[in-house]
C-alpha angles and dihedrals in degrees: 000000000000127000104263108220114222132223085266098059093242109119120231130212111257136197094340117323093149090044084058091044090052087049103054089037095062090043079062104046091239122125121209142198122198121207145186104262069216089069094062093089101062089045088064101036074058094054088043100053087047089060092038082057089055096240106101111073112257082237099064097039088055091045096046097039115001097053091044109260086148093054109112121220113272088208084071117061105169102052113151105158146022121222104219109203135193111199119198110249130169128191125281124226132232125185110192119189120210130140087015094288114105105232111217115213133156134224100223118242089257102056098053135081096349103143096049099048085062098058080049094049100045090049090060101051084055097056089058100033120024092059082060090061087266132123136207127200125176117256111213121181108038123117107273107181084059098042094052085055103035088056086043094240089130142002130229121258115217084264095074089251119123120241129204125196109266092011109064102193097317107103130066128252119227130167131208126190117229137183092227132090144237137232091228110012105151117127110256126212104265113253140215117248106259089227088052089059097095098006120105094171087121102054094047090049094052098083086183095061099241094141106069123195089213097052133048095206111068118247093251102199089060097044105105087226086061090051094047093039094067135105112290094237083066121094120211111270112259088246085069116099124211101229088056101075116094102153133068086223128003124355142304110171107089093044085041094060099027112114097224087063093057086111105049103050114088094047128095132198086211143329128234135186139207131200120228084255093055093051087054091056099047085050105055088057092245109183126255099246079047095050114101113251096251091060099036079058097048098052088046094051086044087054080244105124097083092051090044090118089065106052097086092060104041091037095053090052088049094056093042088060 
């Protein structure tokens, strides 16, 4: 029942570990791909050739690969796999009030709660694992999109999202290093989404032009999540229209009209109102350590309070709509 250590000093599975990690995964809802730390240089050779080609953003290439997000901790010496999760993550609803209208928005699956799903996950992969001599750290600036699809654990959408069976694009990925090993951990060529085969909805619902029918990659810097997602002390671009804005960060309209999300729509994580004072506030751009404690709460509660400085800028487009 416990990992065996070689003579080599590299631990082994025994007797079903990742029988056990599969077990208390599903009790969770999460799915979960393992895969050889040794496969992490093909995965960025694959993001390379993709910049050299000129099709992946200069941004993203200096962020996965020139800033170091394949350097592994150094805290961590016997590192053999990475657990790739997908963690089940719905919208979250926001109801503004200004002018005497309430303003529905929505903060997307991937910019809520992070932070704490990792401490859940993580908690999770110990319980089956830790007991067994293995640990599990999080693993925080890899590229998470390539490596969903180069485990196999999703597959892209032609909008460039990654989709998991049961999920659609609503969940969050995350990745963890371990000392333990998998059964077939070897990094698989990323795949299009079945249902994307013949669909061009996507493409027809982007009114920037960001999903491209010549490209599988999106041009970035014309994806509105892209746009909303920049430093507060940007402006939108003047090709933006107003009307085009439907998040409080990032973008909704490609995974809100895909067919593969039909499930998944109508549904919430949570809801959240603000008063017509409150609004005002958030407008007018108040400090955290200014704000009143009701609304210092709320924000908190919404995982708003780190984009705070935003809000000025991407509120204001929402109620101008």
């Amino acid at each position: 029942m416990e990992g065996e250590t070689t003579g080599q000093g590299v631990k082994k599975i025994k007797n079903g570990t990742e029988s056990e990690l599969e077990r208390v995964m599903r009790e969770k809802g999460l799915e979960y791909r393992g895969i050889s730390i040794a496969e992490l240089p093909k995965l960025e050779e694959r993001i390379f050739q993709l910049h050299q080609r000129g099709i992946l953003e200069t941004n993203f290439f200096r962020e996965a690969i020139i800033n170091g997000g394949f350097s592994l901790p150094e805290d961590f010496p016997g590192i053999r796999s990475l657990i790739v999760v997908a963690y089940p993550q719905l919208s979250t609803r926001l109801v503004f009030t200004a002018g005497g209208r309430n303003v529905k928005t929505v903060i997307p699956p991937a910019y809520r709660n992070f932070r704490n799903r990792i401490l859940e996950v993580k908690g999770c992969l110990e319980k089956a694992i830790a007991e067994k001599g293995f640990r599990v750290d999080p693993a925080f600036r890899l590229p998470l999109k390539a490596l969903a699809a180069g485990t196999g654990l999703g597959a892209y959408g032609r909008n460039n999202i990654i989709y998991v069976s049961g999920m659609g694009s609503y969940h969050q990925i995350l990745a963890f290093f371990t000392d333990m090993d998998f059964d077939e951990s070897t990094l698989k060529e990323p795949r299009l989404l079945e249902l994307c085969q013949d669909c061009r909805i996507c493409e027809a619902l982007c009114p920037s032009g960001a999903i491209a029918p010549d490209r599988f990659l999106l041009k970035v810097r014309r994806c509105l999540a892209y746009v909303n997602d920049a430093p507060p002390e940007y402006s939108f671009p003047e090709w933006v229209e107003s009307g085009w804005h439907n998040a409080i960060y990032g973008c909704m309209l490609c995974q809100e009209g895909c067919p593969a999300n039909e499930n998944f729509l109508e549904n919430w994580e949570e809801e959240y109102f603000f008063s017509e004072e409150e609004t005002q506030i958030l407008l007018e751009g108040v400090p955290e350590k200014e704000l009143p404690p009701e609304l210092k709460q709320k924000l908190g509660e919404a995982d708003l309070l780190g984009l705070l400085e935003r809000l000025p800028r991407n509120l204001g487009s929402l109620l101008h709509n």
